[in-house]
Backbone and ligand atoms as CSV (ligand in chain L), in Angstrom:
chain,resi,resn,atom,element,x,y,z
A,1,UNK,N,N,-21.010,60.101,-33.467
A,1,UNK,CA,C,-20.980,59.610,-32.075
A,1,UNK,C,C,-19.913,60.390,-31.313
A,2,UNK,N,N,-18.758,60.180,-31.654
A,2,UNK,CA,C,-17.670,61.146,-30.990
A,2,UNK,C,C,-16.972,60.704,-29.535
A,3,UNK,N,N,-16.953,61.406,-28.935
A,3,UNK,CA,C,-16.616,61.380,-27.704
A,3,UNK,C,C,-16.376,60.454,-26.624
A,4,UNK,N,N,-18.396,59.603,-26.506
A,4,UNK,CA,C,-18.489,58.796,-25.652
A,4,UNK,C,C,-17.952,57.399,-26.488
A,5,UNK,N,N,-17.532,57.305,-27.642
A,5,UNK,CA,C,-17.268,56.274,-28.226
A,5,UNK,C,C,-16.078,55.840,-28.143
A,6,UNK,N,N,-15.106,54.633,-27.646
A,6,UNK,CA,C,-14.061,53.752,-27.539
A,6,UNK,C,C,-13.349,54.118,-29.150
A,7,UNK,N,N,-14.178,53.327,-29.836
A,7,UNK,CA,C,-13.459,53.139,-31.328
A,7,UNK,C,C,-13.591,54.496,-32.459
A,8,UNK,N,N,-14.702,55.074,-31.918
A,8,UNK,CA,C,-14.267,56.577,-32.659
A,8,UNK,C,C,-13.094,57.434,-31.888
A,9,UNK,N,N,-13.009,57.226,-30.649
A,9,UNK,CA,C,-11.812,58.316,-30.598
A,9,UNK,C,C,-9.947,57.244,-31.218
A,10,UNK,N,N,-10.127,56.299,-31.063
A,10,UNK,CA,C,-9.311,55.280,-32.101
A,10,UNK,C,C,-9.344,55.960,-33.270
A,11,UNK,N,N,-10.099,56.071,-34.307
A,11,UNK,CA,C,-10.436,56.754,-35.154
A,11,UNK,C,C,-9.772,58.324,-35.408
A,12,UNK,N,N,-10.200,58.820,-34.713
A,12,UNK,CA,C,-9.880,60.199,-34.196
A,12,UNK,C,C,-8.621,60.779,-34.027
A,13,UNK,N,N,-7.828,59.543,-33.230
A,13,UNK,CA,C,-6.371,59.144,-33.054
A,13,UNK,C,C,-6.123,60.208,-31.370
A,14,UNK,N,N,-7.647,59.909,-30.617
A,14,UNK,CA,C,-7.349,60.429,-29.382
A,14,UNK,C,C,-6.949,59.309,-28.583
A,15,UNK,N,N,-6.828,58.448,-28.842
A,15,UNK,CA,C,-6.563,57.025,-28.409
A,15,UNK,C,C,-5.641,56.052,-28.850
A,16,UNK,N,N,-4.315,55.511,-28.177
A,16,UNK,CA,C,-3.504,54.684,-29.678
A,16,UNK,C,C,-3.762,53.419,-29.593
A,17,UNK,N,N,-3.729,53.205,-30.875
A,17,UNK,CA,C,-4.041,51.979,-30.971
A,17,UNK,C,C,-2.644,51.378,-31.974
A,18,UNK,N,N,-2.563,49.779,-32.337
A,18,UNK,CA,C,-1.866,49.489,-33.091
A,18,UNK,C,C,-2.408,49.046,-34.506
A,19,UNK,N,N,-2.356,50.034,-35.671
A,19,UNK,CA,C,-2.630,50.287,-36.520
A,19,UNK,C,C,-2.418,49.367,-37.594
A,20,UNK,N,N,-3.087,48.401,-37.991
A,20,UNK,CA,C,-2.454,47.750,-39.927
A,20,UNK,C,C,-3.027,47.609,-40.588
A,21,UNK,N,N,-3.916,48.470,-40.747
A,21,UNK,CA,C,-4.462,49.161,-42.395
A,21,UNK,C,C,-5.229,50.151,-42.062
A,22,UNK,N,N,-5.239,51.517,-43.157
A,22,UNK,CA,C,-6.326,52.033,-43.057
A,22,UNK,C,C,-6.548,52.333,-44.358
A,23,UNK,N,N,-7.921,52.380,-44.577
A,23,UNK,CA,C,-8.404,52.885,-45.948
A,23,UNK,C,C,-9.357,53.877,-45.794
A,24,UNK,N,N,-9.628,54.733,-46.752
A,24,UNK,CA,C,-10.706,56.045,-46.726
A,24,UNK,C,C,-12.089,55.537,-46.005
A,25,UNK,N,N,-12.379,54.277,-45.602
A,25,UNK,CA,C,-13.849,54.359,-44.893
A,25,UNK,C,C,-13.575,53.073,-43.734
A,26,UNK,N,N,-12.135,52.708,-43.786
A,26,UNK,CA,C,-11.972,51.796,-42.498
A,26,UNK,C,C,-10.737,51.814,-41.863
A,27,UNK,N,N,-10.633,51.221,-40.650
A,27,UNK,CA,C,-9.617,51.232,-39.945
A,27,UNK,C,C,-9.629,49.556,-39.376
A,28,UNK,N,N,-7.836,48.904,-39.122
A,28,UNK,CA,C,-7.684,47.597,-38.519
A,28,UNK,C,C,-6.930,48.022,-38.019
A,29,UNK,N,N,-7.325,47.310,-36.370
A,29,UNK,CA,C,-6.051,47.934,-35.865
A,29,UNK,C,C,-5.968,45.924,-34.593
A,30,UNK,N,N,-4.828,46.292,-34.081
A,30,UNK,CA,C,-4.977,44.832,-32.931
A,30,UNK,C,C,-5.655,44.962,-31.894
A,31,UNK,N,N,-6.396,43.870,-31.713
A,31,UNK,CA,C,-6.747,43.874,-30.113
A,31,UNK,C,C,-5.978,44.253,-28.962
A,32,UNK,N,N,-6.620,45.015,-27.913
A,32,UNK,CA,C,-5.547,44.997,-27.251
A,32,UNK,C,C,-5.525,43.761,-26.278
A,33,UNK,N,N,-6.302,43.220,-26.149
A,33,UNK,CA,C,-6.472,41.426,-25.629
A,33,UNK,C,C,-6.332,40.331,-26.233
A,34,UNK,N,N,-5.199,40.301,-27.098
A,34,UNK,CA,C,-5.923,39.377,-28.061
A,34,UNK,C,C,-5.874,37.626,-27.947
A,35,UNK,N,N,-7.160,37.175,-28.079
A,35,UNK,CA,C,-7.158,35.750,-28.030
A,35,UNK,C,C,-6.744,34.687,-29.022
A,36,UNK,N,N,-6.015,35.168,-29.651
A,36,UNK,CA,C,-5.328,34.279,-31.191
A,36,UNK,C,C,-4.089,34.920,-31.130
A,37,UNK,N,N,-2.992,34.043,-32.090
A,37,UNK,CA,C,-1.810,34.885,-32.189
A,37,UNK,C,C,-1.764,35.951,-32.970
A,38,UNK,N,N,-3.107,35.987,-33.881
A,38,UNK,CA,C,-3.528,37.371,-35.097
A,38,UNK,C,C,-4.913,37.331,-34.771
A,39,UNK,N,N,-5.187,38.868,-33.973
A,39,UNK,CA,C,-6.251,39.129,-33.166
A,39,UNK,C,C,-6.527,40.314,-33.908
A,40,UNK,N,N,-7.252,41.192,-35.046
A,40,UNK,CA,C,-7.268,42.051,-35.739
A,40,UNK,C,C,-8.547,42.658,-35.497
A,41,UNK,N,N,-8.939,43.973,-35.339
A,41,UNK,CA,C,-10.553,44.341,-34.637
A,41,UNK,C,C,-10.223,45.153,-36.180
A,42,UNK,N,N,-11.538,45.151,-37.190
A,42,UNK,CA,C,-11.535,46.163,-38.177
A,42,UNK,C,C,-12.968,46.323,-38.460
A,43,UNK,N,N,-12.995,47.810,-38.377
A,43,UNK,CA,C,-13.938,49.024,-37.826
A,43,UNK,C,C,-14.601,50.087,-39.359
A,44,UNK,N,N,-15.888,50.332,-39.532
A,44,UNK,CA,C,-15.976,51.398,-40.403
A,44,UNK,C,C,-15.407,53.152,-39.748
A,45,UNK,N,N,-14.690,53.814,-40.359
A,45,UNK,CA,C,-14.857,54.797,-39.561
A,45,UNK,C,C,-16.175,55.826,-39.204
A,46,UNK,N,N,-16.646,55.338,-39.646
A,46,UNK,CA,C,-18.104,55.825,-39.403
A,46,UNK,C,C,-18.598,55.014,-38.329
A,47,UNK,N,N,-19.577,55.620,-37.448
A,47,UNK,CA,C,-20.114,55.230,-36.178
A,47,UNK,C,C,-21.245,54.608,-36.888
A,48,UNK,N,N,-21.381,53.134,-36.622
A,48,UNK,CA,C,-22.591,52.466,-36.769
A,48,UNK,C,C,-22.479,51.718,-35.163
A,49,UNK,N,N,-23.545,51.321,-34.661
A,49,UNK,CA,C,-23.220,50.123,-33.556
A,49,UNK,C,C,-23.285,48.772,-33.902
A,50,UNK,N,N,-23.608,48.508,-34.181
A,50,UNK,CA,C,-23.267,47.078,-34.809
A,50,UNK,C,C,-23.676,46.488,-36.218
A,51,UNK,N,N,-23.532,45.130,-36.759
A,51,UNK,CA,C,-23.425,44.918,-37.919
A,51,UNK,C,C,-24.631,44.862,-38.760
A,52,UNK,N,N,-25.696,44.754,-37.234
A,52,UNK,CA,C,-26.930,44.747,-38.415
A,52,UNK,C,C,-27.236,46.140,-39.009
A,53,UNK,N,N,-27.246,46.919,-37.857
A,53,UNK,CA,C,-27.288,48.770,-38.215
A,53,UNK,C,C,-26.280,48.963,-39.760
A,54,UNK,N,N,-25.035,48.479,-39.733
A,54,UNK,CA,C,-24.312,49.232,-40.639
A,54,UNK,C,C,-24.755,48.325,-42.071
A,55,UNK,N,N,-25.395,46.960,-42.089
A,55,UNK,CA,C,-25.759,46.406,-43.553
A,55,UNK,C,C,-26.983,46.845,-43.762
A,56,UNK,N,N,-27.707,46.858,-42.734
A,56,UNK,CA,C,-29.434,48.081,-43.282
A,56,UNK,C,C,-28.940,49.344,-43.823
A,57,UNK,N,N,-27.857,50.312,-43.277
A,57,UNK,CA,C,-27.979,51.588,-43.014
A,57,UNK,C,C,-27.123,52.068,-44.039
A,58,UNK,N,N,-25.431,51.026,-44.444
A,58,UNK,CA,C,-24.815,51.488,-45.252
A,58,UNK,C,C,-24.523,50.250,-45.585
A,59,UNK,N,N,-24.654,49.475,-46.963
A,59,UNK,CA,C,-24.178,48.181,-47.291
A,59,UNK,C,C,-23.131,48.101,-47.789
A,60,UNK,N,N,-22.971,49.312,-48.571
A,60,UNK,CA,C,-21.454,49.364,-49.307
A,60,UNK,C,C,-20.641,49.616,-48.540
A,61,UNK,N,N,-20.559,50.652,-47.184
A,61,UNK,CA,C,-19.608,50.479,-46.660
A,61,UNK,C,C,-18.918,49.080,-45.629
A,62,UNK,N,N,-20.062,48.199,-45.299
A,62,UNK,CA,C,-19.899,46.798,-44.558
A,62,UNK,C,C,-19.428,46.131,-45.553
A,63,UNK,N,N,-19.708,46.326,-47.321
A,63,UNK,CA,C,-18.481,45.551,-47.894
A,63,UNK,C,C,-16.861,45.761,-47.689
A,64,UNK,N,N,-16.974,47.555,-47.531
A,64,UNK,CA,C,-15.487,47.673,-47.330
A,64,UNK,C,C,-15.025,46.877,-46.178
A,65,UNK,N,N,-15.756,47.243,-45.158
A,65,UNK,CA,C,-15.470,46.233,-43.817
A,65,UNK,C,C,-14.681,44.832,-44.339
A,66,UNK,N,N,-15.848,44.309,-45.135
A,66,UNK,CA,C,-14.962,42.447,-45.526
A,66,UNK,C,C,-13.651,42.746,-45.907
A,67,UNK,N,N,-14.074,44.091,-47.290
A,67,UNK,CA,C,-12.709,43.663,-48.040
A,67,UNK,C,C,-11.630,44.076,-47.351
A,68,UNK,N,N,-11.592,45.424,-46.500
A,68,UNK,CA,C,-10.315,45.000,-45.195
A,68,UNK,C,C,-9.948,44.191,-44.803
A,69,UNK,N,N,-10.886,43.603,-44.150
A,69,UNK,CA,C,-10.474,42.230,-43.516
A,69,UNK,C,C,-9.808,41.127,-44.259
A,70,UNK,N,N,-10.489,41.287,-45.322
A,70,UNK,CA,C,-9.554,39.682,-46.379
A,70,UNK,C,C,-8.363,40.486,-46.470
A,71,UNK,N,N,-8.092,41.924,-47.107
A,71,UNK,CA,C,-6.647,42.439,-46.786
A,71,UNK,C,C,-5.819,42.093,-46.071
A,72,UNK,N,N,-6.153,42.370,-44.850
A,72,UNK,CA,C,-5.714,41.798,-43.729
A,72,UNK,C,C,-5.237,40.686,-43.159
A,73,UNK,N,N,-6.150,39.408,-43.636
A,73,UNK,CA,C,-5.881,38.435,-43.603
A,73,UNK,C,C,-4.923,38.159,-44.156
A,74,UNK,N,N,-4.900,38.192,-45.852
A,74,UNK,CA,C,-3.702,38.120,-46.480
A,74,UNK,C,C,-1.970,39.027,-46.102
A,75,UNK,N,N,-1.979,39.598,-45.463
A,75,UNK,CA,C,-1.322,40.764,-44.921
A,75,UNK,C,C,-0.340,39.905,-43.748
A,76,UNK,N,N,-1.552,39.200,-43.090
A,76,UNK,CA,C,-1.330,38.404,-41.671
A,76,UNK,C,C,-0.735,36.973,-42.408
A,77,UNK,N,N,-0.660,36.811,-43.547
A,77,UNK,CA,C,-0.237,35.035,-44.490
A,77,UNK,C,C,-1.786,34.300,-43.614
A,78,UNK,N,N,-3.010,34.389,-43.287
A,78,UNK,CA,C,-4.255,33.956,-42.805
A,78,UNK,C,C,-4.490,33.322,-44.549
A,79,UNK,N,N,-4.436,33.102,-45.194
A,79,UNK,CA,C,-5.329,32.799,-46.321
A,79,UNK,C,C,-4.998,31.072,-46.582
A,80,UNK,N,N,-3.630,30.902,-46.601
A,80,UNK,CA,C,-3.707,29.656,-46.821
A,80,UNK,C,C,-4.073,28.547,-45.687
A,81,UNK,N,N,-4.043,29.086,-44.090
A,81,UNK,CA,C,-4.407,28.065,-43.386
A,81,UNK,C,C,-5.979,28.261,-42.880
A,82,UNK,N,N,-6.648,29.419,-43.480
A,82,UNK,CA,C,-7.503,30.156,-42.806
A,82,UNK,C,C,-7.962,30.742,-41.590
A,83,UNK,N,N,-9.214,31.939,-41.068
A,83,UNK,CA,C,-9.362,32.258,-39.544
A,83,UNK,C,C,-10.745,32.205,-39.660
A,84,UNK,N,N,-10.747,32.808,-38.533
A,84,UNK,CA,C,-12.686,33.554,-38.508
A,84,UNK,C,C,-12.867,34.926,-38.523
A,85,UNK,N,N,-13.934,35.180,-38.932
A,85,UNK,CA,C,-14.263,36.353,-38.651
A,85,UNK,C,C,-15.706,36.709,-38.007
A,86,UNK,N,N,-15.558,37.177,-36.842
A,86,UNK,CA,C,-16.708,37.348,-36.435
A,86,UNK,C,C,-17.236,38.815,-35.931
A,87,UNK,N,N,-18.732,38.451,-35.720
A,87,UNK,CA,C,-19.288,40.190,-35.187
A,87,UNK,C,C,-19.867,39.673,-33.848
A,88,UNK,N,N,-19.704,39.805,-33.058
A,88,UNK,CA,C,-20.943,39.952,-31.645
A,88,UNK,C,C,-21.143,41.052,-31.609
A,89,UNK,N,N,-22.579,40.989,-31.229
A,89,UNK,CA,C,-23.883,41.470,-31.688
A,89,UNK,C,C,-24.869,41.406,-30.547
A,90,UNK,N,N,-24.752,42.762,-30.125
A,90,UNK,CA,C,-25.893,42.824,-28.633
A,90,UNK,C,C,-25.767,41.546,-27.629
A,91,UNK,N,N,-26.442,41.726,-26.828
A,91,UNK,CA,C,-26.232,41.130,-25.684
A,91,UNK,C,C,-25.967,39.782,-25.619
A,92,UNK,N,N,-27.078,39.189,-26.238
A,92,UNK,CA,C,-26.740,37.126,-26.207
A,92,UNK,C,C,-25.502,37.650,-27.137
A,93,UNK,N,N,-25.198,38.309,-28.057
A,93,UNK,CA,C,-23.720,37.769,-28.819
A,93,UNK,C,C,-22.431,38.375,-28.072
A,94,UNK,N,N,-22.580,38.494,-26.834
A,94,UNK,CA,C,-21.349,39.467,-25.900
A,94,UNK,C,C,-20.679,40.660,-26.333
A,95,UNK,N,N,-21.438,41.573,-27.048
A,95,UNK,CA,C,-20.756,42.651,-27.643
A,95,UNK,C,C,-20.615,43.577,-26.770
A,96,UNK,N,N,-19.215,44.052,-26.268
A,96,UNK,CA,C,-18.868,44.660,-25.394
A,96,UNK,C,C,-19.063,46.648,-25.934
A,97,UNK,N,N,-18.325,46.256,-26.974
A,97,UNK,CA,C,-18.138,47.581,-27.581
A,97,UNK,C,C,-19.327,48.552,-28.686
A,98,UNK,N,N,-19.654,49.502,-28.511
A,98,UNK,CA,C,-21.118,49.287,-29.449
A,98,UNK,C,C,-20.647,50.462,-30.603
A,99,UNK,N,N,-19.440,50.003,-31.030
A,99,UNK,CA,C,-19.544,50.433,-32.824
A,99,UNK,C,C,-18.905,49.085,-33.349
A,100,UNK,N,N,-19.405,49.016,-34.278
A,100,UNK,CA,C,-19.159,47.885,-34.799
A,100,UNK,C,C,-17.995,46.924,-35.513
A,101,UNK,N,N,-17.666,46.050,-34.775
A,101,UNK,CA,C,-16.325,45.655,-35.546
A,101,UNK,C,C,-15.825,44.097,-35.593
A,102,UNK,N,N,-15.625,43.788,-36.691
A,102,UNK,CA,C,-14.824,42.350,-37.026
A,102,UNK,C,C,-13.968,41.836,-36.526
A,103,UNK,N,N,-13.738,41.096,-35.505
A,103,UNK,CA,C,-12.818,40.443,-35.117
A,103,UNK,C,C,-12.234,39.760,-36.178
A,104,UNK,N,N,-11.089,39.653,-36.781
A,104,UNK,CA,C,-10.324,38.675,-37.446
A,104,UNK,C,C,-9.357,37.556,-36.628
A,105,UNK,N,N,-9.616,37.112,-36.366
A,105,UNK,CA,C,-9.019,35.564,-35.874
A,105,UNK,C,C,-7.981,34.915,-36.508
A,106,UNK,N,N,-6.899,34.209,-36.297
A,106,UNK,CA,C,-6.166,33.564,-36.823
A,106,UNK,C,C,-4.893,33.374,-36.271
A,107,UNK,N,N,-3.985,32.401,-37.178
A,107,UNK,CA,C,-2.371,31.928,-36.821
A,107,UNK,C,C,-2.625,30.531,-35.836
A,108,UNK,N,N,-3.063,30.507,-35.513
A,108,UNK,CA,C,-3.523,28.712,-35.205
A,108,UNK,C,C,-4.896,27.816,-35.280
A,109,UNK,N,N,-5.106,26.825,-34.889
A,109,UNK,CA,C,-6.455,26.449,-34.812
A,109,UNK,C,C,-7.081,27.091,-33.992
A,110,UNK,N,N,-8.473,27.341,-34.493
A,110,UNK,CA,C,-9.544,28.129,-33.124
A,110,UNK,C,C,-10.405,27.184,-32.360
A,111,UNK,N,N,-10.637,26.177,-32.482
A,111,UNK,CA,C,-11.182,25.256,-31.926
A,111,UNK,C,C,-12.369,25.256,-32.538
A,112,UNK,N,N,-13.638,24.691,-31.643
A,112,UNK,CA,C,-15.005,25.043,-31.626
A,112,UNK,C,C,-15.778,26.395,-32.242
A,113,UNK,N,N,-16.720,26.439,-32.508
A,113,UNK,CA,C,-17.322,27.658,-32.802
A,113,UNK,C,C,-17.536,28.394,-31.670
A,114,UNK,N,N,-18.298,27.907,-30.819
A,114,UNK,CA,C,-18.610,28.553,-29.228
A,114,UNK,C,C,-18.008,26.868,-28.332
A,115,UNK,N,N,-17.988,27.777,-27.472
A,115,UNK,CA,C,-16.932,27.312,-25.920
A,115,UNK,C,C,-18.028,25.995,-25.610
A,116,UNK,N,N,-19.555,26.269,-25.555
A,116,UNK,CA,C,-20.399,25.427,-25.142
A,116,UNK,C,C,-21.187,24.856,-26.314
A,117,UNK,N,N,-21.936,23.561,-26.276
A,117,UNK,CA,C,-23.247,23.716,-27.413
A,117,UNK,C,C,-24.496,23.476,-26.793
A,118,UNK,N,N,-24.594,24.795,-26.951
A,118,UNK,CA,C,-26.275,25.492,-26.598
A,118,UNK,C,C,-27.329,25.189,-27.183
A,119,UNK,N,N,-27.202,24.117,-28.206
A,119,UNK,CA,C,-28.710,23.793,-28.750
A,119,UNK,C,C,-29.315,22.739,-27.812
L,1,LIG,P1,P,-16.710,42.817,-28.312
L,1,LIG,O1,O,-16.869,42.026,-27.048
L,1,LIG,O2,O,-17.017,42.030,-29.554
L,1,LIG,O3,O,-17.434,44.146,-28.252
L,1,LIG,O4,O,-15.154,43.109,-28.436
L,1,LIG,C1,C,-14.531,44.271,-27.985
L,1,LIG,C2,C,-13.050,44.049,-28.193
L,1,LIG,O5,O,-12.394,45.305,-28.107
L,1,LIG,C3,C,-12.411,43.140,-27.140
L,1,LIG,O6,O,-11.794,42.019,-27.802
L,1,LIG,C4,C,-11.369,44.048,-26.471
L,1,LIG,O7,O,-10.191,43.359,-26.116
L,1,LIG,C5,C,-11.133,45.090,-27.549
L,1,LIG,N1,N,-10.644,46.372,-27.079
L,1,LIG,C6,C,-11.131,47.115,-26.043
L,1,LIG,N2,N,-10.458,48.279,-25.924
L,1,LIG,C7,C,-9.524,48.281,-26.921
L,1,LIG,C8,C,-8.505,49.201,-27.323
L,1,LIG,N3,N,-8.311,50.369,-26.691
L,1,LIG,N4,N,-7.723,48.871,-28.379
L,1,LIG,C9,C,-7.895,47.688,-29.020
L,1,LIG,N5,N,-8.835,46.785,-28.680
L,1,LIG,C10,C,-9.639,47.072,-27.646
């Protein structure tokens, strides 16, 4: 992807970001908005757009994805009170950014799952 991409030039390191972990096929770095007191975005470095593309396309690497993230979590002390982790995912799921990445959530209660209930 390259260029026109947000989180590949992150990647790239044409862009700074705040960095806490990287491993040979991922990157965590912080939100720069973040809505929790541990707001963690973690990314394959490989350009997939989102999560369904990268578990059809590469499964082993969307495991690395998790196992960052539980890194992370534990990294953040997230394990004993727990967070979330989520993907939005095209349009109904508000995905702003289109490579794909885990929000890690945590350091207080998150409330609700979603803001409204839509069923
Ligand atoms: P989503 O709506 O799931 O695509 O989330 C995109 C996320 O990327 C948002 O939470 C933004 O705050 C975050 N974000 C956008 N630009 C940057 C950046 N340069 N560094 C870190 N996070 C970013």
């Amino acid at each position: 992807m390259g260029s026109d991409c947000l989180f590949c030039r992150i990647v790239a390191g044409e862009i700074p970001a705040t960095v806490v972990r990287e491993t040979d096929t991922t990157l965590a770095f912080r939100d720069i908005d973040p809505k929790a007191p541990v707001h963690v975005l973690v990314i394959p470095k490989e350009h997939y757009a989102d999560i369904a593309t990268l578990a059809q396309g590469d499964p082993a690497l969307a495991a690395d994805v998790l196992a960052t993230s539980a890194a992370v979590a534990e990294d953040e002390g997230l394990l004993g009170d727990g967070f979330r982790l989520m993907f939005n995912t095209g349009a109904n799921g508000g995905q702003e950014v289109f490579h794909v990445h885990a929000h890690l959530l945590g350091g207080a209660p998150l409330g609700p799952m979603l803001a409204r209930d839509l069923a």
